[in-house]
C-alpha positions in Angstrom: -16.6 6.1 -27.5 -13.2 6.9 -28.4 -10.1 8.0 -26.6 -6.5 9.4 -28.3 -3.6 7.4 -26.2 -2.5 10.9 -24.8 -5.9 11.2 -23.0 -5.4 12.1 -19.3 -6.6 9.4 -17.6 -8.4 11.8 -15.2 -10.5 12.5 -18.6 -11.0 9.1 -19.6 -13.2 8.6 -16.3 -14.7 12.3 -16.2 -12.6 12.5 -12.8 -11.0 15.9 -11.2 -7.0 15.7 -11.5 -6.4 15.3 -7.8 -4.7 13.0 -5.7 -7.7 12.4 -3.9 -9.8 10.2 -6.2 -13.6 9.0 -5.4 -13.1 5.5 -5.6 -16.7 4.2 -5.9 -17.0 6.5 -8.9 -14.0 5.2 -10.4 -15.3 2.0 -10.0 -18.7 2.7 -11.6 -16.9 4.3 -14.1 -14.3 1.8 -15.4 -17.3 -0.8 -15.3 -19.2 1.2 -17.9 -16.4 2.3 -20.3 -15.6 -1.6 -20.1 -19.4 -2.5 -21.1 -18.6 0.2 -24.2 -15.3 -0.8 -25.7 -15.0 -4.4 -24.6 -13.6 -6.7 -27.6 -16.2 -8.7 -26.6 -18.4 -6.4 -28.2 -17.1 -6.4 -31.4 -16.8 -9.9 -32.3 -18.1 -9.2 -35.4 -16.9 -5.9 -36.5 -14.2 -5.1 -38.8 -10.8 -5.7 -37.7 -10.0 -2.6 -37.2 -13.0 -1.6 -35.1 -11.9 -4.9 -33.4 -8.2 -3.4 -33.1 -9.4 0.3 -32.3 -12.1 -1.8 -29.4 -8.1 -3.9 -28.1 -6.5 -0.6 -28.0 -9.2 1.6 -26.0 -9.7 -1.3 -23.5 -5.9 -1.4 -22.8 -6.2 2.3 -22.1 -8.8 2.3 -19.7 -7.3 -0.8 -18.0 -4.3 1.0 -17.9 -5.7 4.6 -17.0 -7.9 2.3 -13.9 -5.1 0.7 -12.6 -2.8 3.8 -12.4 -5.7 5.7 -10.8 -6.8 3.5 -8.2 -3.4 2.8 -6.7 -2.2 5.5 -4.7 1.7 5.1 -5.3 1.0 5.2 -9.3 -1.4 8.0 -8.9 0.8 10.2 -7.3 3.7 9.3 -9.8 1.1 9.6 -12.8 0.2 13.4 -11.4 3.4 14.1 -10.8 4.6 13.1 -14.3 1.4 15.1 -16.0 3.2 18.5 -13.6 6.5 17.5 -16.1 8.5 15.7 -13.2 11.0 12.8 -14.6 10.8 10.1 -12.1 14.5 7.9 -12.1 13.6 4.0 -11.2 16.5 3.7 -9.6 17.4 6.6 -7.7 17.9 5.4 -4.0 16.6 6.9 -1.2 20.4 7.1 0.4 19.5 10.7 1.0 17.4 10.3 4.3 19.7 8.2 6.8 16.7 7.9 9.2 14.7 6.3 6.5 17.4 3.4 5.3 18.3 2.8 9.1 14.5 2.1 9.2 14.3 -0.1 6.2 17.4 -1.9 7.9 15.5 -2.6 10.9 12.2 -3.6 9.6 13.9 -5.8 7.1 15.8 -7.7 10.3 12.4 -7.5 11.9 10.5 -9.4 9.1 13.8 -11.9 8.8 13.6 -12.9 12.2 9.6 -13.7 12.1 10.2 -17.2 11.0 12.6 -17.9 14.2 10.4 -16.7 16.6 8.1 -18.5 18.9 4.8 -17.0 17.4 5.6 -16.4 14.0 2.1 -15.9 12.3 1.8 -13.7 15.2 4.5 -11.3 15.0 3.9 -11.1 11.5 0.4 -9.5 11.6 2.1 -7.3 13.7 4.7 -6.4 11.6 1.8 -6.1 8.5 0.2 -3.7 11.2 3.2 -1.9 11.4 3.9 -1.7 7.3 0.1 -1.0 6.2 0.1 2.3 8.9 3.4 3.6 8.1 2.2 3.5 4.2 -1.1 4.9 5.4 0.4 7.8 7.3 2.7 8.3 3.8 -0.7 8.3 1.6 -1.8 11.3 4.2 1.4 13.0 3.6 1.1 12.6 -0.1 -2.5 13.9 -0.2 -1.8 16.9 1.9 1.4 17.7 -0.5 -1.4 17.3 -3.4 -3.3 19.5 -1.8 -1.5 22.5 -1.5 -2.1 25.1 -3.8 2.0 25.8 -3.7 4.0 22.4 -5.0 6.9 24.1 -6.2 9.3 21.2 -4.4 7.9 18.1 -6.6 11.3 16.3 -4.2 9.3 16.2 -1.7 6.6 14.1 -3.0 8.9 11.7 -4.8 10.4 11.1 -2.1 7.3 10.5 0.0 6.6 7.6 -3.2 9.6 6.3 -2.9 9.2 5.5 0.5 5.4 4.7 -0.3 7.3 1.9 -3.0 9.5 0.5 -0.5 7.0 0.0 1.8 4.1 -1.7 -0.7 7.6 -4.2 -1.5 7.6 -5.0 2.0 4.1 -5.8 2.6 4.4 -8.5 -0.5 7.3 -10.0 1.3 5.3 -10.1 4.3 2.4 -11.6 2.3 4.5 -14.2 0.7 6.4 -15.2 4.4 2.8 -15.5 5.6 1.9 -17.5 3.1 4.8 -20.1 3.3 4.2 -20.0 6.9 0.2 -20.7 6.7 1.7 -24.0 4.3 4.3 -25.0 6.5 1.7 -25.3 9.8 -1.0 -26.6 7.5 -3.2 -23.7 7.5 -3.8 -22.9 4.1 
């Protein structure tokens, strides 16, 4: 089995081009192109069936990371429509969203002070893993549309989804320190 590098990653897996992705099938999926073209395999082919057996593996890697992760999938279809995504574009342009990333930033800073902190951190994970939940369901009805013809709208909807997977790490990384400073861990 052989795949050119411009291969839609949709293809790769035999998958629909949607947002919406079966993720069980993905799974399957991934697991038997990686019985195929694992290098493993090929220990003793030729190096370039070797190389060719590298190369496809990346791809699929690749084409299953970028397919089971929501925020990449969205960017990935998006960038398939033609859309040029700019890294660092800021999301300046939607006041209510930066005066929120203010105050859940303060929020998450002032976790460690506090009298519960492992505590008030779940809560604030709560808080970050629904607000990029209800952003996922926003970004699957855009997909779903038959009419996209305002591709802003969904970056924007990534971007946010982007700022809020960042915060969640933080949060993951502040619970961690906090799990090894009360000897939880």
């Amino acid at each position: 089995m052989s795949y050119d590098l411009s291969t839609n990653y949709f293809e790769i897996f035999a998958l629909p081009r949607s947002y919406s992705v079966d993720r069980a099938m993905l799974d399957e999926r991934y697991r038997k192109l990686q019985q195929t073209v694992h290098p493993d395999r090929f220990a003793t082919a030729t190096d370039q069936e070797r190389r060719i057996s590298m190369q496809q593996t990346a791809l699929i890697n690749e084409a299953y990371e970028t397919l089971k992760d929501p925020v990449l999938r969205g960017r990935y279809l998006l960038e398939l429509d033609g859309h040029v995504f700019e890294d660092n574009r800021s999301m300046t342009g939607d006041p209510a969203f930066l005066m929120e990333q203010i105050e859940l930033r303060e929020a998450l800073a002032e976790v460690r002070g506090g009298p519960s902190p492992l505590e008030a951190l779940g809560r604030q994970l709560e808080l970050i893993t629904s607000r990029f939940s209800a952003l996922d369901d926003e970004l699957s009805s855009w997909f779903g549309q038959p009419d996209r013809s305002f591709p802003d709208v969904a970056v924007g909807i990534i971007h946010k989804m982007r700022f809020y997977r960042r915060l969640e790490q933080e949060a993951l990384e502040l619970e961690f320190d906090l799990e090894d400073q009360t000897g939880l861990v």
